[in-house]
C-alpha positions in Angstrom: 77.6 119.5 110.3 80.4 117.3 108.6 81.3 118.3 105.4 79.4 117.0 102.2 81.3 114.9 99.7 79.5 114.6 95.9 81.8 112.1 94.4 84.7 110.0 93.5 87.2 109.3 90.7 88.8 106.5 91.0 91.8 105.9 88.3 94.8 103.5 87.4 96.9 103.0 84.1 96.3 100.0 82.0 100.3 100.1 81.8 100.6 100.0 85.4 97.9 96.7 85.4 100.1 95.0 82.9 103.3 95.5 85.0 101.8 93.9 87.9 101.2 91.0 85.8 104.6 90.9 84.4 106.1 91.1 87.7 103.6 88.6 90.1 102.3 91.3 92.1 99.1 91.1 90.6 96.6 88.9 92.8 93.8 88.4 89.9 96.6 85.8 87.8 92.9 84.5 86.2 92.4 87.6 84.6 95.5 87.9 82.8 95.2 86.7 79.0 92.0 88.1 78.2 93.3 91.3 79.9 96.5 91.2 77.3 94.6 89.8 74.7 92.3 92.8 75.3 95.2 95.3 75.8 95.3 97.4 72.4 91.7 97.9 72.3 91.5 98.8 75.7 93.8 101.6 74.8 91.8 102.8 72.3 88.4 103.0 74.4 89.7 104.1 77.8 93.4 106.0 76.9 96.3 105.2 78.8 94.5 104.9 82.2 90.7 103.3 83.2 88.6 106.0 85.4 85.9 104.9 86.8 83.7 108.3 89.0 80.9 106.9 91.6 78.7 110.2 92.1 76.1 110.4 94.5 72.0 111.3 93.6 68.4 112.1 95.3 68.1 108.3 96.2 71.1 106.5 95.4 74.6 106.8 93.6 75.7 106.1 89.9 78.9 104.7 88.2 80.4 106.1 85.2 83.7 105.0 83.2 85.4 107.5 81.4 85.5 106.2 77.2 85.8 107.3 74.6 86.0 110.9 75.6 83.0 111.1 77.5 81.7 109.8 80.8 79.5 106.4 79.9 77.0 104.6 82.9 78.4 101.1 83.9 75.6 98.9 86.0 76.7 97.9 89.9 77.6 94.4 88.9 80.3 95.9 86.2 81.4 98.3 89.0 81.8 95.6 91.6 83.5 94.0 88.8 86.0 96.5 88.2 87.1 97.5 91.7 87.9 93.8 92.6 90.1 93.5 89.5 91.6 97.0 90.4 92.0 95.9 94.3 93.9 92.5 93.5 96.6 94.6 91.4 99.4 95.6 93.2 100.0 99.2 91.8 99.5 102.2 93.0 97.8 101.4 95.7 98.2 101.6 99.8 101.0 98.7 100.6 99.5 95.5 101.8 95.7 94.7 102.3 95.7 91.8 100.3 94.1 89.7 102.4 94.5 85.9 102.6 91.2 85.0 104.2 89.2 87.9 102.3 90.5 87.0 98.0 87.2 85.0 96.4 84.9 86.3 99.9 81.9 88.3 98.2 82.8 91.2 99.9 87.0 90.9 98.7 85.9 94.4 96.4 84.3 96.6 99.7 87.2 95.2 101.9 89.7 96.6 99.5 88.2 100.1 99.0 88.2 100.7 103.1 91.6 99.4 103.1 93.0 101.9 100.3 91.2 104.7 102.1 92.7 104.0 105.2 89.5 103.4 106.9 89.5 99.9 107.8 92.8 97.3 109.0 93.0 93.9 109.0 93.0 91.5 112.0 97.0 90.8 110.9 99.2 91.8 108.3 97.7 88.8 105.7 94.1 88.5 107.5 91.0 90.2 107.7 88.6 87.7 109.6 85.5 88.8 107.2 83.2 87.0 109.3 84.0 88.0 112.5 82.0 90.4 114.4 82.2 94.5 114.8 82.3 95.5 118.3 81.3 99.2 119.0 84.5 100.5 119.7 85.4 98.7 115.9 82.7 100.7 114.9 83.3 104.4 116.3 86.3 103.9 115.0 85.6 102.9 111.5 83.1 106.0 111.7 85.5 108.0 113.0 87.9 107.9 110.1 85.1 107.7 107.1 84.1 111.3 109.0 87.0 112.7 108.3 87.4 113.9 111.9 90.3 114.7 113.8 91.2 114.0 117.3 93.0 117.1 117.9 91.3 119.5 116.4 87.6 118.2 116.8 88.3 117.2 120.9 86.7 119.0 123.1 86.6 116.6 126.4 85.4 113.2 127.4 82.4 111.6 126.5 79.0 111.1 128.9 79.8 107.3 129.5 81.3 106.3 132.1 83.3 102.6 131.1 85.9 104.5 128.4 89.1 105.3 130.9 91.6 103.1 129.3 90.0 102.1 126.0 92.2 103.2 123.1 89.3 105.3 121.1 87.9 107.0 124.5 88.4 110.5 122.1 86.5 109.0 119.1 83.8 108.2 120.8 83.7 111.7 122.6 83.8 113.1 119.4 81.0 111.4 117.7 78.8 111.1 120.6 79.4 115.6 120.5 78.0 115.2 116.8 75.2 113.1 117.6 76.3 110.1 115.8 76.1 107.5 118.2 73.0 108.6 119.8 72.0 104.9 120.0 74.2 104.3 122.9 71.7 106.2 125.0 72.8 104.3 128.0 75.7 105.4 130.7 78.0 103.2 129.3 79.4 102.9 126.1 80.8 98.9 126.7 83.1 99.2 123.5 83.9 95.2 123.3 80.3 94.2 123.3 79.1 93.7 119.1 77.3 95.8 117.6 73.6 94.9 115.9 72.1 95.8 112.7 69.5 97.9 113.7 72.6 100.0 115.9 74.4 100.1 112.5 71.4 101.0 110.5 71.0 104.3 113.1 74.3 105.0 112.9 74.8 105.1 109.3 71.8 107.3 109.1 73.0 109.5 111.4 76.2 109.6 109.7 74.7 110.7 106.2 72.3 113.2 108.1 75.9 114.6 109.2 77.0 114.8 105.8 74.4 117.0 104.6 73.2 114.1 102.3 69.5 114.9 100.5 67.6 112.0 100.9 64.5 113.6 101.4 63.0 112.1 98.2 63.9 108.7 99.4 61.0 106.8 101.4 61.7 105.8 104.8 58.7 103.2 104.8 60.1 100.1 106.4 58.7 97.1 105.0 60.2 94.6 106.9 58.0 92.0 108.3 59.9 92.2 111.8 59.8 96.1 112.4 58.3 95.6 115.8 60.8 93.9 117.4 63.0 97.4 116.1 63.6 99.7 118.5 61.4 102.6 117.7 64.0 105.2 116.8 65.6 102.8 114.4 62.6 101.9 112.5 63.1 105.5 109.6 66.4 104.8 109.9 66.4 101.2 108.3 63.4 101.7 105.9 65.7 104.6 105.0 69.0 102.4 104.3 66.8 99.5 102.5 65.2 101.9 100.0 69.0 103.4 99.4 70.1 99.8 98.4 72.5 99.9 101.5 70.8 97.3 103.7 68.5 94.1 103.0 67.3 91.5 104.8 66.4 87.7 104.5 63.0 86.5 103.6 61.4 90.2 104.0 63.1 89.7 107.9 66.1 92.6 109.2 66.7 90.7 112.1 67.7 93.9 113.5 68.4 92.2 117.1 71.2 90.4 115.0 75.3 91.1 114.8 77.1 92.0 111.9 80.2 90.5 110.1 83.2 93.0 109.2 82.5 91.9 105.7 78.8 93.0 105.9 79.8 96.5 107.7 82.4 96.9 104.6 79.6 96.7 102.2 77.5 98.7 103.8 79.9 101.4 104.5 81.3 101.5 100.9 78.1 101.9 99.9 77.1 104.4 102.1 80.5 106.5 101.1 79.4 106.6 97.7 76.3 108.7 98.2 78.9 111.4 99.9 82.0 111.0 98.4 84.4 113.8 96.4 85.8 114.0 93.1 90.0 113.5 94.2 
């Protein structure tokens, strides 16, 4: 099995925020007086540094910021909140990520975690195409690297399908398919370039927190989706799983699972899904 994660501290120094504003790096510019305004007396209730710790439980995760000495609950929204103003602040942080086409998109915050953990690019240097769609070779590889896996020590020869000589991740995908992950590609070839669907996704991240030793057998795998039966069957646990975890949702009680993702909704639901198994740094 992969190894289990419990949580995540994230943290960054209020002195380090208010450089970035000195100096133009910071990318939220809106934020900026009621941040300074604010500055003293976020001293005194957070110290010289906000930490914020996302820590996984039976049927979910929770968010805490560190105040006044002790560890205090924040709501989703605040978090959400919090990371976006974090991720538009150019300090101590991976170089580069802040993407043109991605600052004001809904998902700006998930993009900017994936980035900083090195498990999702950009389309360029400046762009992330948020709407675009995932192919499955996007996908093993995104996988791959929120796994923590490594090509040469976790290698052991090439995959069943028969279509990978040439493509770039032909070891990824060995790899996963040898820990069961992408099981949903039952077929004999893999066809990296064609887009994934959301009922693929919703197996594979599934699969991927079975791998990570995650308990989620409190959590209800009912799927209450009015479309279920146009789900292949071994995807149906697997998405009534996701939707009671708050990781997936659908559209007028419909998954449409027949139907393609955007890279901004895989960066949500990936964040998410690495918050039920991430570890305290």
């Amino acid at each position: 099995m992969l190894q289990q994660k419990n949580s995540i501290t994230v943290k960054i120094s209020l002195e380090a925020i208010l450089q970035s504003y000195k100096d133009g790096t910071n990318l939220y510019p809106e934020g900026e007086k009621e941040f300074k305004e604010n500055y003293e007396e976020l001293k005194k209730l957070f110290g010289h540094a906000i930490q914020i710790k996302i820590t996984q439980t039976s049927n979910g995760y929770k968010s805490e910021v560190y105040t006044a000495g002790k560890w205090e609950a924040v709501s989703a929204e605040d978090l959400n909140d919090m990371v976006q103003v974090f991720a538009r602040a150019d300090v101590e942080l991976k170089a580069g990520g802040y993407f043109k086409d991605a600052i004001g998109h809904w998902a700006e915050s998930y993009i900017q975690f994936l980035y900083q953990t090195a498990i999702i690019n950009g389309t360029t240097a400046t762009t992330f195409n948020p709407n675009g769609q995932v192919t499955r070779g996007e996908l093993a590889a995104i996988i791959f690297r929120a796994s923590g896996l490594n090509v040469n020590e976790d290698y052991e020869g090439p995959a069943s399908y028969t279509d990978l000589n040439g493509f770039w991740g032909a070891k990824e995908v060995a790899i996963l398919e040898e820990y069961g992950l992408i099981d949903i590609f039952n077929g004999e070839k893999f066809e990296p370039k064609k887009p994934v669907t959301r009922e693929e996704m919703a197996y594979i991240t599934a699969r991927y927190l079975e791998g990570m030793e995650v308990n989620v057998a409190q959590v209800s795998k009912n799927n209450s989706f009015t479309d279920k039966n146009q789900m292949r069957q071994e995807t149906v646990e697997a998405i009534g799983l996701l939707q009671h975890l708050g990781i997936l949702n659908g559209t007028n009680g419909k998954f449409n699972p027949k139907g393609n993702l955007t890279r901004a909704e895989v960066s949500k639901i990936l964040t998410l899904t690495l918050m039920l198994v991430s570890e305290e740094e």
